[in-house]
N, C-alpha and C positions, 0 to 999 in steps of 0.2 A: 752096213746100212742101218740107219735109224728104225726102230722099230714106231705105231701110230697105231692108234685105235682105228679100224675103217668104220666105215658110214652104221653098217650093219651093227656092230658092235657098242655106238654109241646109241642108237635107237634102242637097242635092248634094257642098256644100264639106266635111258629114260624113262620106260617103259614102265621098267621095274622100280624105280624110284616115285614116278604118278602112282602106281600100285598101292604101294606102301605108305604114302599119305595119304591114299583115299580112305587104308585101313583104319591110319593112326591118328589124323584128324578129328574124328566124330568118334572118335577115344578119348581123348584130348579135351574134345568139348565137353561131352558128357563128365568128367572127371571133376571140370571146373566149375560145371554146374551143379553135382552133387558138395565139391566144396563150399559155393553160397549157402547152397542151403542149410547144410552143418552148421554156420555161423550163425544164418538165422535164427534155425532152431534154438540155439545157445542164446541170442537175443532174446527172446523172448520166454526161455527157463531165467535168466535173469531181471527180466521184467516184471516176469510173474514172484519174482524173489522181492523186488522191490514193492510190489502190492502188497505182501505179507507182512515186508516191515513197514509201509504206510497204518496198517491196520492193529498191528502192536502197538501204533501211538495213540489209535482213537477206536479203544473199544472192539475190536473186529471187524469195525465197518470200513466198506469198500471206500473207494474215493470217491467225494460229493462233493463238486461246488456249487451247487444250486444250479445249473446250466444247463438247460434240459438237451443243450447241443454238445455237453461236456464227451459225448462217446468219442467224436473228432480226435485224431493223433494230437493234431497242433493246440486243442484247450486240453486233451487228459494227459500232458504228460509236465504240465508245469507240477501240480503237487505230488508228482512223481519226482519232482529233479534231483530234492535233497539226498533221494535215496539211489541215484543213479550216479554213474563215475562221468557226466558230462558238466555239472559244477556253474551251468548257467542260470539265472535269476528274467524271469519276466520283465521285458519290457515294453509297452505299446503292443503286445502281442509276438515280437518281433524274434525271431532265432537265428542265432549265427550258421549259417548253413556249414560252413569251411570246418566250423570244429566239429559239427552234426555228421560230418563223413567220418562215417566207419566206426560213431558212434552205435550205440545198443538198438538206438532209435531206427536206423537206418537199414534195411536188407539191404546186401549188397547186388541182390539179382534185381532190385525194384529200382526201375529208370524214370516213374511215375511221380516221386514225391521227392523231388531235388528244391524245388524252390524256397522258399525262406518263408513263404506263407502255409507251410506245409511240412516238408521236411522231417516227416516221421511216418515210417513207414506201416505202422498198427495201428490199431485203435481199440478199447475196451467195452464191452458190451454194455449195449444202456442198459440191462437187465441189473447190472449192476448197483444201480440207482436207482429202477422202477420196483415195485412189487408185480409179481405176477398175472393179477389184476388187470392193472398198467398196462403191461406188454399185450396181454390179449386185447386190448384195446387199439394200440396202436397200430398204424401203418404208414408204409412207405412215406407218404406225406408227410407226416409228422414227426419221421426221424428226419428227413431233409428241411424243410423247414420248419423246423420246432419254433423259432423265433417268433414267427409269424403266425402258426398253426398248428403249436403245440397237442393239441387235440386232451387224451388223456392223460401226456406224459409232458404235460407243463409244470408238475411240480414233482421235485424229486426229492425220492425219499430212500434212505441208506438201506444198503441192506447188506447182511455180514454172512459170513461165510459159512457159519451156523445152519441157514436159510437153504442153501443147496442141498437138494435133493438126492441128485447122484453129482459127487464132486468128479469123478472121471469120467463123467460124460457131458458136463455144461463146460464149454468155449467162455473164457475170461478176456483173451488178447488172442486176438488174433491181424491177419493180414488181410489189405484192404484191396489189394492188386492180387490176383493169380500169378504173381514174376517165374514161378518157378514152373509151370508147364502152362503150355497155351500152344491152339492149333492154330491160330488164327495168324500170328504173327505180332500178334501186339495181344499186352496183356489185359483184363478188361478187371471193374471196380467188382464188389458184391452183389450187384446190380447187373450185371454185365452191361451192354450199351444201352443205355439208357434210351425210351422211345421218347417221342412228343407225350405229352401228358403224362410223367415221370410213371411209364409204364416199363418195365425190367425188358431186357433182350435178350432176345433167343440162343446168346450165349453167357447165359448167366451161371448156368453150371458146366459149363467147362472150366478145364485147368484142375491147380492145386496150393494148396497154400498152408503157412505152417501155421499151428494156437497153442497157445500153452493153455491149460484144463485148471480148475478151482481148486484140484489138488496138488496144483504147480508142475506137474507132467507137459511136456510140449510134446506136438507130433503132427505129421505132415498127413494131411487128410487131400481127396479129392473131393471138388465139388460137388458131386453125385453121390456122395457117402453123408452127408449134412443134412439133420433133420431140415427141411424147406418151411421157410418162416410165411406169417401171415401174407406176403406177397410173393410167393412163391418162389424166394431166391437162398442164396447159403447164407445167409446174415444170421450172425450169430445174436446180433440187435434186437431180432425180431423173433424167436425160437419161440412156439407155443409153450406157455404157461412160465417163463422166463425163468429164473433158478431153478424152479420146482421142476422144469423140462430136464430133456436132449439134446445135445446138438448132436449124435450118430444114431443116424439113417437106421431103424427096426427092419 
């Protein structure tokens, strides 16, 4: 006689096999999600590499183009290009997204900033270009529309590495999306949701996101560890007393 698994016996082996993927699953995940971030962080120790040698060429000074909107990924990272392994040249604004994938530019956990008017996952703090001054001056308004209503921080003015206060504790580059923890289900800006009258949302500090530090150190900070800037969010843009500050939470 043929021997066959019975009924009983095939319900076990199912049983036990759902088991073991409910185990190894959200093992799996987690794994792959601690891999994006590794590469981020590495993005952005080489971002922060190429800042270093932008500033070898001029002086020590960070990078200026007079653009009081320059903090944006998609305008700070043209006079960044030469020094990055992506090799593309400004055009109309315009970036090849296709090659931008899995470029330095790009977290791989950030599903936020795919489009070609964007396309780069960081941005570098406007303290960079303001004096301290400056920054205490400004607010949320005027980093979002500077164009328009530049307020304090309509004229920028370099400022080199010299000028930081504590270099491991001011945020240089960091990330613009929380990609890498969020409870929400989708990741939210610096801002978190943004309200009607460009008032910050109530999930502004959650999540987590990686920066590399003035002393070129990257590391993965949560929201709620970020000194809280003039509008009370983790914007590293906005940090009281700008170089001269903190960006970790006393």
């Amino acid at each position: 006689m043929k021997r066959a698994f019975t009924l009983i016996e095939l319900l076990v082996v199912i049983a036990i096999i759902a088991v073991l993927a409910a185990i190894l699953f959200p093992v799996f995940a987690q794994a792959k999600a601690a891999a994006k971030q590794s590469v981020c962080l590495s993005n952005l120790k080489q971002i922060g590499l190429a800042v270093s040698l932008y500033q070898g060429d001029y002086d020590d000074g960070y990078p200026n183009t007079g653009d009081p909107f320059f903090w944006v990924g998609r305008r700070m990272r043209w006079p960044l290009m030469p020094y990055l392994s992506i090799g593309q040249s400004q055009s109309s604004g315009s970036f090849n997204t296709t090659k931008a994938k899995g470029s330095l530019l790009l977290c791989p956990a950030d599903s936020q900033s795919g489009s070609a008017f964007d396309a780069t996952s960081y941005f570098i703090s406007a303290a960079s270009y303001h004096s301290p001054d400056q920054i205490n001056a400004m607010n949320l308004k005027n980093l979002i529309y500077q164009l328009k209503n530049p307020g304090a921080g309509g004229i920028c003015v370099t400022q080199t590495s010299s000028a930081v206060a504590n270099p491991g504790e001011k945020i240089l580059i960091s990330e613009y999306f929380n990609s890498h923890q969020h409870s929400a289900g989708a990741a939210v800006g610096i801002w978190g949701t943004l309200q009607t009258g460009l008032k910050p949302g109530t999930d502004r500090f959650s999540g987590r996101r990686n920066h590399t530090f003035s002393d070129g150190h990257a590391k993965s900070l949560t929201a709620a560890q970020q000194t809280p800037s003039a509008d009370d969010c983790p914007d590293a843009n906005l940090t009281p007393n700008g170089l001269m500050g903190s960006d970790l939470r006393q």
